[in-house]
Residue frames as qw, qx, qy, qz and C-alpha x, y, z in Angstrom:
[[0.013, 0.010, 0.708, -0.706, 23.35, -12.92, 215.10],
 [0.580, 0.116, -0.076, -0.803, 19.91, -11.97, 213.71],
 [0.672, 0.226, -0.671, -0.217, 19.83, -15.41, 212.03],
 [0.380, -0.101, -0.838, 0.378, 20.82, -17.71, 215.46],
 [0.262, 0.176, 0.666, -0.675, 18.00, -15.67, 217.31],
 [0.603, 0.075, 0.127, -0.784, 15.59, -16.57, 215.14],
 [0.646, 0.061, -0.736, -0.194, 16.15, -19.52, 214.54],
 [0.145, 0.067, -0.753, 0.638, 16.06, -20.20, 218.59],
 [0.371, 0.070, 0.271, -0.885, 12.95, -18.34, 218.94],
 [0.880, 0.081, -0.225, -0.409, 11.12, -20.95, 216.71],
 [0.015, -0.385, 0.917, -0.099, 13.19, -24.14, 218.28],
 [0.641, -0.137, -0.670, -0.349, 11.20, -26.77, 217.85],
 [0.445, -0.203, -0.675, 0.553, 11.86, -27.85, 221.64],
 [0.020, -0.076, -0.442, 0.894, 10.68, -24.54, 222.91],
 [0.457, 0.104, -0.019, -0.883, 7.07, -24.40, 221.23],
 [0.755, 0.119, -0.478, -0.433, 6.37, -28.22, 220.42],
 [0.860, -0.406, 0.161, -0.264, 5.93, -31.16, 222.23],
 [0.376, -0.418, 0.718, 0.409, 9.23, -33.63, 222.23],
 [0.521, 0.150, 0.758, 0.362, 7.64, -35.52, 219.39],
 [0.305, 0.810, 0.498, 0.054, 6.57, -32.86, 217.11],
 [0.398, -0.271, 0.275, 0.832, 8.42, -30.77, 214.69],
 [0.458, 0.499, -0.069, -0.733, 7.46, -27.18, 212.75],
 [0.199, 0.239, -0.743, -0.593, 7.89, -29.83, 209.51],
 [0.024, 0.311, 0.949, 0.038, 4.78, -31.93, 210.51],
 [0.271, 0.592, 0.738, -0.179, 2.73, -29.48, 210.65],
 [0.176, 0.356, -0.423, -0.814, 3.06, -27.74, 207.16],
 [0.689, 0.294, 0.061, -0.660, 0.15, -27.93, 204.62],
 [0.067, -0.373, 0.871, 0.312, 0.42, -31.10, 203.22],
 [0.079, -0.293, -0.871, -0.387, -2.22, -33.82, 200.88],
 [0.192, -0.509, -0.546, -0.637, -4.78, -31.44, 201.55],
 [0.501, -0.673, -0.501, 0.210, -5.02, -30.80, 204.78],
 [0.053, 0.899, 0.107, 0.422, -4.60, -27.25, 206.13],
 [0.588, -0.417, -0.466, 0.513, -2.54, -26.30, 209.46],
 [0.432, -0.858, -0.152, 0.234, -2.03, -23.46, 211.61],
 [0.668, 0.136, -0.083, 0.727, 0.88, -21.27, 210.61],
 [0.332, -0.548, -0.299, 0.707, 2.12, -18.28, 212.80],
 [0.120, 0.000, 0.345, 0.931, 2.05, -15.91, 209.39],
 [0.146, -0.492, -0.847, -0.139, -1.83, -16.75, 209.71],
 [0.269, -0.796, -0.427, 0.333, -2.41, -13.83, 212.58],
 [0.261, 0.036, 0.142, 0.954, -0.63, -11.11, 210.79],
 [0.076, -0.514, -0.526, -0.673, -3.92, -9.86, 209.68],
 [0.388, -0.610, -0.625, 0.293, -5.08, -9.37, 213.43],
 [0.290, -0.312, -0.253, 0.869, -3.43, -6.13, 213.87],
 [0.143, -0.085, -0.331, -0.929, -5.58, -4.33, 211.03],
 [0.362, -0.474, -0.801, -0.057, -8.58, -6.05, 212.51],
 [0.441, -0.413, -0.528, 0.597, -7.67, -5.00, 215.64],
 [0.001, 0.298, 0.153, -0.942, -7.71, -1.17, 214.60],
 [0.428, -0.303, -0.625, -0.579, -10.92, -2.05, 212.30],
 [0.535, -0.444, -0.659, 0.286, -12.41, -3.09, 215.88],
 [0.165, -0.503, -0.461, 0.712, -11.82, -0.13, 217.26],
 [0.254, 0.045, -0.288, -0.922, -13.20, 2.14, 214.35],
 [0.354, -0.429, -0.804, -0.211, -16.33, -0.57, 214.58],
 [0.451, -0.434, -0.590, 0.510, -16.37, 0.22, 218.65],
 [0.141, -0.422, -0.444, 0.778, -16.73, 3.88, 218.40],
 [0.283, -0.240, -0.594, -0.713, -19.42, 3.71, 215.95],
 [0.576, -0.470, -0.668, 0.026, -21.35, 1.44, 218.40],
 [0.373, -0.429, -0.547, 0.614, -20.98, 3.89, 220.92],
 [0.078, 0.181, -0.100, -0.975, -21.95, 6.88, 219.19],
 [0.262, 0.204, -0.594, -0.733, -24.40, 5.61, 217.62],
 [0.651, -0.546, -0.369, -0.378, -26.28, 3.07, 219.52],
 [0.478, -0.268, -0.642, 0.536, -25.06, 2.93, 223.28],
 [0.135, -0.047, -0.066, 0.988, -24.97, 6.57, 223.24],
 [0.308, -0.152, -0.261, -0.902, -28.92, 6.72, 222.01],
 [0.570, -0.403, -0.690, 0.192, -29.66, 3.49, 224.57],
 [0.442, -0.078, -0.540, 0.712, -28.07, 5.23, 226.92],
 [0.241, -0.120, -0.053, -0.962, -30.66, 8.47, 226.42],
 [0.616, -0.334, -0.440, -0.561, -33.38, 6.28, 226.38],
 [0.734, -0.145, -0.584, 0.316, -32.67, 4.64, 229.43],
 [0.397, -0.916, 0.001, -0.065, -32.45, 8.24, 231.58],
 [0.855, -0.164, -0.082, 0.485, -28.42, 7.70, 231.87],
 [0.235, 0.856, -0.033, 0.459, -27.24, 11.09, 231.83],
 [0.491, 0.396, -0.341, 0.697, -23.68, 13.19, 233.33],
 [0.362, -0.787, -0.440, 0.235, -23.47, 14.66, 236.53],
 [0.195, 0.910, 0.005, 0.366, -22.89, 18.16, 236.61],
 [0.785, 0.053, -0.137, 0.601, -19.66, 19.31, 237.68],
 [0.247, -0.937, 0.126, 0.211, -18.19, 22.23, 238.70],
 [0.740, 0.567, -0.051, 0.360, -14.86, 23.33, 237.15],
 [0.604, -0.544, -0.076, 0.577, -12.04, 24.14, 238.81],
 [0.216, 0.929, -0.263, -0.148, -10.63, 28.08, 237.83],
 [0.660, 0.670, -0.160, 0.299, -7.72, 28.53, 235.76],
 [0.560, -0.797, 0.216, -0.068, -4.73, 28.26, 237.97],
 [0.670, 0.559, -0.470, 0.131, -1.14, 27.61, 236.72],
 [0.141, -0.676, 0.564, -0.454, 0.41, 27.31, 239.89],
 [0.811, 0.023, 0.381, -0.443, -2.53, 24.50, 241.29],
 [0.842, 0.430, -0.180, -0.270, -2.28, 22.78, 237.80],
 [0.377, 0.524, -0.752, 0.135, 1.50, 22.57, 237.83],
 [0.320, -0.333, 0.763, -0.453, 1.31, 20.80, 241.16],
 [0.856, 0.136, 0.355, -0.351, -1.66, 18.79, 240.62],
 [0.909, 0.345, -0.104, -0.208, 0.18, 17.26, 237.28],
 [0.294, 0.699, -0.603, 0.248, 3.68, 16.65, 238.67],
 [0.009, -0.338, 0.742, -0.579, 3.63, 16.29, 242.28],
 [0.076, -0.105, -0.907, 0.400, 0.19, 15.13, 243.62],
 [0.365, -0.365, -0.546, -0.660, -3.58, 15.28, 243.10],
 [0.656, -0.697, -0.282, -0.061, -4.01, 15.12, 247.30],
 [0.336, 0.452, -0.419, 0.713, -1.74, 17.33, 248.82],
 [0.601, -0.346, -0.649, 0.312, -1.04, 17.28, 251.99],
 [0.190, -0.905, -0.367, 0.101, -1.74, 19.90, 254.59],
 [0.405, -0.663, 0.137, 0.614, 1.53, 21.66, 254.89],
 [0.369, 0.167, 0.564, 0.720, 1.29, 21.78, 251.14],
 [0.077, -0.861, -0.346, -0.365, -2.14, 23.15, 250.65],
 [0.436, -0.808, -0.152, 0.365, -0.42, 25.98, 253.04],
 [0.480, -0.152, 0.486, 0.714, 2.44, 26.52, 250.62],
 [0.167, 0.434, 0.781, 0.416, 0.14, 26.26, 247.84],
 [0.225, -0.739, -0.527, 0.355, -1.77, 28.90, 249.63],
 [0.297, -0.757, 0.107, 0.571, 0.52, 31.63, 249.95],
 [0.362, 0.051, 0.658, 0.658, 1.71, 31.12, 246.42],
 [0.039, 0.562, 0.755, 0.337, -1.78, 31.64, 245.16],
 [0.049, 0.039, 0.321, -0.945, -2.36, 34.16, 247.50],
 [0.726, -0.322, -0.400, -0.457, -5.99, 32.26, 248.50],
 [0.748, -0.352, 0.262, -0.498, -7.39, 30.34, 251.27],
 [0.007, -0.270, 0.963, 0.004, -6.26, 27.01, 252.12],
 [0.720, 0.410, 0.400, -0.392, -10.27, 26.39, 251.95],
 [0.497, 0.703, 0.012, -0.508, -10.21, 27.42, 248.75],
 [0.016, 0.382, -0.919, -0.091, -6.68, 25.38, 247.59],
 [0.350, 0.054, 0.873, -0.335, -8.87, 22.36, 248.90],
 [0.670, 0.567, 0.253, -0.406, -12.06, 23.06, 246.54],
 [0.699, 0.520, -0.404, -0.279, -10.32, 23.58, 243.48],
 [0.020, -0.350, 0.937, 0.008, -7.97, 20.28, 244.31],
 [0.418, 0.189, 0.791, -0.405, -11.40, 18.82, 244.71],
 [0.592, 0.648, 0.249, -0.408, -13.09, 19.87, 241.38],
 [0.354, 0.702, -0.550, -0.283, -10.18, 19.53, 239.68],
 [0.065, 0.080, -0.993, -0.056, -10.25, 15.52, 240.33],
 [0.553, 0.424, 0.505, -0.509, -13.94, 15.73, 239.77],
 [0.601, 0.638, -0.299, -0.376, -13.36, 16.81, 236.14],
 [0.233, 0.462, -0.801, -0.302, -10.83, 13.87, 235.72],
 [0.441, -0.036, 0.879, -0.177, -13.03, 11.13, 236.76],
 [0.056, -0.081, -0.756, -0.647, -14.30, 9.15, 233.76],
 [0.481, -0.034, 0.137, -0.865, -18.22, 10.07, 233.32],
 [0.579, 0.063, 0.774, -0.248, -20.97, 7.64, 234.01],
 [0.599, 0.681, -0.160, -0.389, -21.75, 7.97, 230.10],
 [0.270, 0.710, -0.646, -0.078, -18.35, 6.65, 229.29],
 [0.266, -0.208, 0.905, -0.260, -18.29, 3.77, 231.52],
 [0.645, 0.229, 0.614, -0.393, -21.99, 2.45, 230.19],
 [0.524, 0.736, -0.317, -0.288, -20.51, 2.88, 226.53],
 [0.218, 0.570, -0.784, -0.111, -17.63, 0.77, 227.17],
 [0.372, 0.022, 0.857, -0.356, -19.42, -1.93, 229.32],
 [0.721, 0.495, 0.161, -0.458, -22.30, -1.67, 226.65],
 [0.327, 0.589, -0.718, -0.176, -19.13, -2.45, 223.83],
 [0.242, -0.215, 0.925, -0.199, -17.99, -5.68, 226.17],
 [0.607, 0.093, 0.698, -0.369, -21.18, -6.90, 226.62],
 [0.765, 0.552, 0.052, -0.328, -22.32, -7.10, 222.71],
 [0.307, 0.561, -0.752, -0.158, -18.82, -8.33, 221.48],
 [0.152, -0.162, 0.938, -0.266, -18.60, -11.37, 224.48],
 [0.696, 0.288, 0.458, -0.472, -22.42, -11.93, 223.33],
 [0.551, 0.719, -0.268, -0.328, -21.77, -12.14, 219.62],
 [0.174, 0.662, -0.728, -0.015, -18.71, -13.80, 220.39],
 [0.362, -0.215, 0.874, -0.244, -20.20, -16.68, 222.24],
 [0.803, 0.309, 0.277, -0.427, -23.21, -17.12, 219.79],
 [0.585, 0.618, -0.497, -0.170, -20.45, -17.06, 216.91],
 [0.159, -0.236, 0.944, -0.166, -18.25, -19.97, 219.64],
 [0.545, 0.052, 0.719, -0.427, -21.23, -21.93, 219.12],
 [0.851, 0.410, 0.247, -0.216, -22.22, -22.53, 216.12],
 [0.271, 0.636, -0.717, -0.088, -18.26, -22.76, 215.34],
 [0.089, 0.439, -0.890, 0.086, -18.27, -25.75, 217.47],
 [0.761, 0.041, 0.202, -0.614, -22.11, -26.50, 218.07],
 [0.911, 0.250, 0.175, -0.278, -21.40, -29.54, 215.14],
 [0.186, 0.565, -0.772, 0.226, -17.84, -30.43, 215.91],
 [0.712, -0.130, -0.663, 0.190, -17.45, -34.55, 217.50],
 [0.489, -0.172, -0.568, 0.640, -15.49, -32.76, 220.55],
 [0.259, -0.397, 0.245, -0.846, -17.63, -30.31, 221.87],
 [0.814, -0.353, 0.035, -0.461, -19.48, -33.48, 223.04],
 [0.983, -0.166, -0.074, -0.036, -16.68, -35.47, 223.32],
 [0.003, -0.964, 0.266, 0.019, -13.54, -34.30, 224.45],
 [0.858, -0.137, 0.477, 0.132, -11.50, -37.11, 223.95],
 [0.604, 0.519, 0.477, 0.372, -11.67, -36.88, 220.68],
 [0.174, -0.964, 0.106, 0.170, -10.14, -33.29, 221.00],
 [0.232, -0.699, 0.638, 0.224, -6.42, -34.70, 220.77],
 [0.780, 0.121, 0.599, 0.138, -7.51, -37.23, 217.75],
 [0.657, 0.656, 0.170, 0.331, -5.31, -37.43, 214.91],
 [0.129, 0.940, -0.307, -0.072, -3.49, -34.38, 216.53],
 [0.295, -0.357, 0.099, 0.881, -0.63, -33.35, 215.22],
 [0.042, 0.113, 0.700, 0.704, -2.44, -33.69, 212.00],
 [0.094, 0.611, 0.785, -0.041, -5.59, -32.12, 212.19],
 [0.226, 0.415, 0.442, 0.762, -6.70, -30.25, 209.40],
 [0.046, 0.249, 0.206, -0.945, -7.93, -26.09, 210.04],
 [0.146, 0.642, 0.668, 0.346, -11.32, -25.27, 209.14],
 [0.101, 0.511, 0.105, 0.847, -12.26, -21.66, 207.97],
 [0.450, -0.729, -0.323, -0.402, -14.46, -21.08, 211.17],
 [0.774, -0.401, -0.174, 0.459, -12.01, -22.34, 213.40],
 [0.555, 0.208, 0.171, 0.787, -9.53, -20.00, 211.93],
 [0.044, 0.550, 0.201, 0.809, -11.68, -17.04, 211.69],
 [0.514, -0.794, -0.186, -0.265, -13.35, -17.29, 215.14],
 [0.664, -0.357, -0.002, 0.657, -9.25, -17.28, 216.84],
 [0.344, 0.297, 0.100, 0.885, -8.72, -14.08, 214.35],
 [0.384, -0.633, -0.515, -0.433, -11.80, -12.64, 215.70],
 [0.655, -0.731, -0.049, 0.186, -11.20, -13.20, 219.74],
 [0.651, -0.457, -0.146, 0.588, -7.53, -12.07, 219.01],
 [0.130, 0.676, 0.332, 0.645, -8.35, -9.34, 217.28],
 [0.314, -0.814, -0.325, -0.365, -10.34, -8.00, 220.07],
 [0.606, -0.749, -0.025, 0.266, -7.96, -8.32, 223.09],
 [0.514, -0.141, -0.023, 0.846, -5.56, -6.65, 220.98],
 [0.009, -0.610, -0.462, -0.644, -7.95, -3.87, 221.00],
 [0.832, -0.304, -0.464, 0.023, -8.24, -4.02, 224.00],
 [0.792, -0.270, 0.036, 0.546, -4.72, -3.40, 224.56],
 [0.502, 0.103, 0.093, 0.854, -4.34, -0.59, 222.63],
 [0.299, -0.617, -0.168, -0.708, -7.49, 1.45, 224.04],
 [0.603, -0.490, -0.549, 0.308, -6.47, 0.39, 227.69],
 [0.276, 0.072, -0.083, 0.955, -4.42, 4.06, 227.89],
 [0.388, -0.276, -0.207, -0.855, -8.10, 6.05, 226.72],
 [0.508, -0.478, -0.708, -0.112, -10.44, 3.49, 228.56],
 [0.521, -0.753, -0.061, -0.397, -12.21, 4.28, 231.79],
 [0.388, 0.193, -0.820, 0.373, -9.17, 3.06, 234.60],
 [0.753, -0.539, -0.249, -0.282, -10.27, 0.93, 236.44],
 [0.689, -0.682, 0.138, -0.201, -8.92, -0.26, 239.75],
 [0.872, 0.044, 0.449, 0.189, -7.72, -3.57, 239.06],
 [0.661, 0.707, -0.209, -0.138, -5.81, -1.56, 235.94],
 [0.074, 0.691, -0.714, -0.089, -2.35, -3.11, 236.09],
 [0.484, -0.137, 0.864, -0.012, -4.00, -6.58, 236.44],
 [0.696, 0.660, 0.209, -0.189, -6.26, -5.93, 233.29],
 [0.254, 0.810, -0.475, -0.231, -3.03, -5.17, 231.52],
 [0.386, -0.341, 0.819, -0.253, -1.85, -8.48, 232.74],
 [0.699, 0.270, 0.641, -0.165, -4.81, -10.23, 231.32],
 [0.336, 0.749, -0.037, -0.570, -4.76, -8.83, 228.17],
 [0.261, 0.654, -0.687, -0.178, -1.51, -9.50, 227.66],
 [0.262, -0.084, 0.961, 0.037, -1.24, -13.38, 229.01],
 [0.698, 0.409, 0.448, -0.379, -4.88, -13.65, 226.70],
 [0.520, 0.777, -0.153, -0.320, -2.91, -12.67, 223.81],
 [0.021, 0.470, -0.877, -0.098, 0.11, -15.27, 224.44],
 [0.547, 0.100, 0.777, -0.295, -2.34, -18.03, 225.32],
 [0.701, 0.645, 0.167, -0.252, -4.31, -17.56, 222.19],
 [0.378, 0.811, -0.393, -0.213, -1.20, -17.14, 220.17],
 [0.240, -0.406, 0.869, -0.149, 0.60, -20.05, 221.84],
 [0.683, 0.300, 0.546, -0.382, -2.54, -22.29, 221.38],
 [0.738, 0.622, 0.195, -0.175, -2.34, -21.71, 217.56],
 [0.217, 0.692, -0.684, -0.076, 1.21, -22.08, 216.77],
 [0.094, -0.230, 0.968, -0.017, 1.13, -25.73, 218.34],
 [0.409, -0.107, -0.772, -0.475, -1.70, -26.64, 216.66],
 [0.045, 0.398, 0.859, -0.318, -3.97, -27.33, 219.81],
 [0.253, -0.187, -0.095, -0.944, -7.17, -25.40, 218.01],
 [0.569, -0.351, -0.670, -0.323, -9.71, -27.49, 219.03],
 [0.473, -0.647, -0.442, 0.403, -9.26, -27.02, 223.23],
 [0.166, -0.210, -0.136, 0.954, -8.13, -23.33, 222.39],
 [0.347, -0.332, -0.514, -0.710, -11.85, -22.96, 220.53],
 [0.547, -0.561, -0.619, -0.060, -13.43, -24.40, 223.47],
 [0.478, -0.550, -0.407, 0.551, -11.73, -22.47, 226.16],
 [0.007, 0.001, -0.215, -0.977, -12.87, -19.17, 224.22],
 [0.382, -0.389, -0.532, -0.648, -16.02, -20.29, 223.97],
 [0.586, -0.396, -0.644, 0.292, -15.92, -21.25, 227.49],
 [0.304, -0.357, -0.195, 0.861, -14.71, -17.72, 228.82],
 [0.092, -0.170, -0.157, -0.968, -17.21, -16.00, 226.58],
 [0.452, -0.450, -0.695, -0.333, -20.03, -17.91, 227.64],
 [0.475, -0.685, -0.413, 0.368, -19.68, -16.36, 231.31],
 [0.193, -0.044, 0.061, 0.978, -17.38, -12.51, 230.00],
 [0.176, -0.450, -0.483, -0.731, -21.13, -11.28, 228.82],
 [0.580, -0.540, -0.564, -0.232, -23.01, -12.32, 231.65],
 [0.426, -0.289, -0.347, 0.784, -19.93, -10.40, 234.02],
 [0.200, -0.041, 0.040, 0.978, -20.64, -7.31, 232.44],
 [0.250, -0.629, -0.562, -0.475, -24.23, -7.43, 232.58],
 [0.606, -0.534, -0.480, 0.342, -23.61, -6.38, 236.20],
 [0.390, -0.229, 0.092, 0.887, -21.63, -3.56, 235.43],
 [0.053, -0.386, -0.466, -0.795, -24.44, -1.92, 233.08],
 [0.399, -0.718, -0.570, -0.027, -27.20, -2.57, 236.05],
 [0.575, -0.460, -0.300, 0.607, -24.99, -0.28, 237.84],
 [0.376, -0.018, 0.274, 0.885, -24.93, 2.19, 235.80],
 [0.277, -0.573, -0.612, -0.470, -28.89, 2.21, 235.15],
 [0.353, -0.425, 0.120, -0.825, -31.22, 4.23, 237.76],
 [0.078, -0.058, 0.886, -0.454, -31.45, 2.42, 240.84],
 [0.444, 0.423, 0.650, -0.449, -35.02, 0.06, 240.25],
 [0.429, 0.593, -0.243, -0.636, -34.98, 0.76, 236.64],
 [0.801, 0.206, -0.495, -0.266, -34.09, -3.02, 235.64],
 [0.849, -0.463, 0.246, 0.068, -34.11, -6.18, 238.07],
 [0.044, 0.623, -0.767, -0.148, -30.72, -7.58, 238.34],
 [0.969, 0.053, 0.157, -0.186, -32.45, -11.17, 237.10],
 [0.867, 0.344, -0.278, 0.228, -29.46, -12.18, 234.77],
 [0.090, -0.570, 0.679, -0.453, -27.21, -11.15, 237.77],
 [0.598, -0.221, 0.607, -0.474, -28.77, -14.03, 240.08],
 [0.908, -0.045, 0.307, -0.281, -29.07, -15.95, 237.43],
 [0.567, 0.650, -0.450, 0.231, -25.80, -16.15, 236.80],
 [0.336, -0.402, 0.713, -0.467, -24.97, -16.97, 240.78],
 [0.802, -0.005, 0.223, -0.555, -27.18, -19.22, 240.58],
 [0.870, 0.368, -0.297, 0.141, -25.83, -21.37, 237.30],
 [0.401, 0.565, -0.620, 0.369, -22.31, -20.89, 238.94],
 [0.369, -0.434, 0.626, -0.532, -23.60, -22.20, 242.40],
 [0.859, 0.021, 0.329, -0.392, -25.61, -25.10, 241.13],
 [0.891, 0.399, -0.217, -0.016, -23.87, -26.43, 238.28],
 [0.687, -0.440, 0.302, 0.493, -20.45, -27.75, 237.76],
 [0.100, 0.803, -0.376, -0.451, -17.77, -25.92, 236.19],
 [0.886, 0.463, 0.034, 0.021, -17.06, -26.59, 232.85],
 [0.289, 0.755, -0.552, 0.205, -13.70, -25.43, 233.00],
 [0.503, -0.409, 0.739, -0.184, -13.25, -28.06, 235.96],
 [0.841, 0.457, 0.214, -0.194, -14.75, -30.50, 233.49],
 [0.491, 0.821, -0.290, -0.012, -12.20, -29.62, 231.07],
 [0.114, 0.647, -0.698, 0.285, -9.32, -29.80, 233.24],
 [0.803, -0.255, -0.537, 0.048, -10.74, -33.10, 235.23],
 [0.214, 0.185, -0.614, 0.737, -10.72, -31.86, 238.41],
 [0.240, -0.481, -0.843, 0.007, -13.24, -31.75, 240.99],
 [0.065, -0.607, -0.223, -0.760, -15.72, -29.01, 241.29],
 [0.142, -0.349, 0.268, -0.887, -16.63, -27.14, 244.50],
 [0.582, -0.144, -0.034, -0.799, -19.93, -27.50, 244.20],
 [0.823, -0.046, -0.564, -0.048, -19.60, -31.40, 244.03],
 [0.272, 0.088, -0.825, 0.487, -17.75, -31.66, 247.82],
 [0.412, -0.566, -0.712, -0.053, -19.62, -32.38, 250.52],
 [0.209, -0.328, -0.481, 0.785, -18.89, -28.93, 252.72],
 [0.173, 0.168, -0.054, -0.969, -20.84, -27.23, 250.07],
 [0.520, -0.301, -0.697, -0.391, -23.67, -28.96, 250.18],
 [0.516, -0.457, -0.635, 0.350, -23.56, -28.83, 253.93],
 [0.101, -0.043, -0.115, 0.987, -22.96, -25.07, 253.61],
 [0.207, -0.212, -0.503, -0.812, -26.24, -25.13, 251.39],
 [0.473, -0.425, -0.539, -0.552, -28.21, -27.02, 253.54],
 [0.472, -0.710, 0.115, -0.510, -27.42, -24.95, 256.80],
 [0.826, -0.547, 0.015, 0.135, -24.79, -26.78, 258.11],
 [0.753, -0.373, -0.095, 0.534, -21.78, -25.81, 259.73]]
């Protein structure tokens, strides 16, 4: 039974185009391919990454951050209160009025007082402004790094200037070590990612970060089992060239209000309002910016 699912799970039909079978693309007069045993190595990356990651935060965010005036707000601690606690970790971190009343009488306290410590006690769990300029500091230097390293992977590659030439030769089209290492690299990280999503700062949006994470880590993985590396390099390099420049936003926020302009904010609106999207590029389709309502938006009409 073992044996007939896996042999399903790799069906040629389910991962390859109709005309393209796992046997074409094995290593063959010298040419290299993709092979799924290739990404094994990610996971030890991956937990290398994070030992890397909370160097870099100890070590320099953590002494940016000092220099930079970034510093904790003082708290208040909620007292010691088994009764409060139990409730708060079971049942509800905003009780409701007829509770704080219960809750009261139990405690033998004030329903004021109920109220404060429910209040200081979800003061203490919120993630400090330290933490948040550590992890956003992390982002921003990987997606930088990551996009200089996307570039000079593909800086002196035919198809970064000619995408056509993207799907020449494929199936057959031989791995080079950069190619190879800059996919172990980006999936490295977003399984990192993934397995510090539990400790991270939650954010809002957390069940759609989980979401991304995960469809970043099939995409990438998908991408390099059917041999498309060339458009799965570009659309990494494409998504880091603009991930760095998100999260510069997120650090300004963090900084003392007036303490740095938000220039690479605006001038990041800017590129994305004037230019056209590469990724529309990519995908031949037709960019926003190019219709005529936005241009009429721009120049005060309608």
């Amino acid at each position: 039974m073992f044996q007939t699912l896996y042999n399903y799970f790799w069906w040629d039909r389910l991962w390859l185009p109709a005309n393209l079978t796992w046997a074409q693309l094995q290593d063959r007069d010298g040419e290299i391919h993709a092979k799924p045993s290739d990404l094994y190595i990610t996971f030890p990356l991956a937990i290398l990454l994070l030992i890397l990651r909370h160097l870099f935060e100890r070590y320099v965010a953590t002494p940016i951050a000092g220099l930079l005036n970034i510093k904790d707000k003082v708290r208040l601690k909620a007292a010691p209160n088994p009764v409060l606690e139990i409730f708060y970790s079971s049942s509800s971190k905003h009780p409701k009025q007829a509770e704080v009343e219960t809750l009261s009488k139990k405690c033998g306290c004030t329903a004021r007082q109920v109220e404060r410590w429910f209040r200081r006690r979800r003061n203490q769990d919120r993630p400090s402004l330290l933490k948040k300029f550590r992890e956003a500091s992390w982002r921003f230097t990987f997606y930088l790094l990551a996009f200089i390293a996307g570039m000079c992977v593909l800086v002196d590659k035919p198809w970064f200037y000619d995408l056509q030439k993207v799907w020449e030769g494929y199936p057959s089209q031989n791995l080079l070590p950069s190619q190879y290492w800059y996919y172990v690299l980006e999936l490295s990280f977003y399984w990192s990612l993934l397995f510090s999503v539990a400790s991270d700062v939650k954010r809002k949006d957390f069940t759609e970060q989980i979401i991304h994470h995960v469809a970043t880590i099939v995409l990438i993985t998908f991408s390099w089992f059917t041999n498309y590396i060339r458009a799965g390099t570009l659309v990494m390099a494409l998504h880091d060239s603009s991930d760095h420049l998100l999260e510069d936003p997120a650090l300004h926020h963090h900084l003392p209000p007036g303490l740095v302009p938000g220039l690479l904010r605006l001038l990041f609106l800017q590129l994305h309002d004037d230019c056209p999207s590469v990724s529309a590029h990519v995908l031949g389709i037709l960019h926003p910016a190019d219709g005529p309502e936005i241009h009429n938006w721009k120049d005060g009409e309608g």
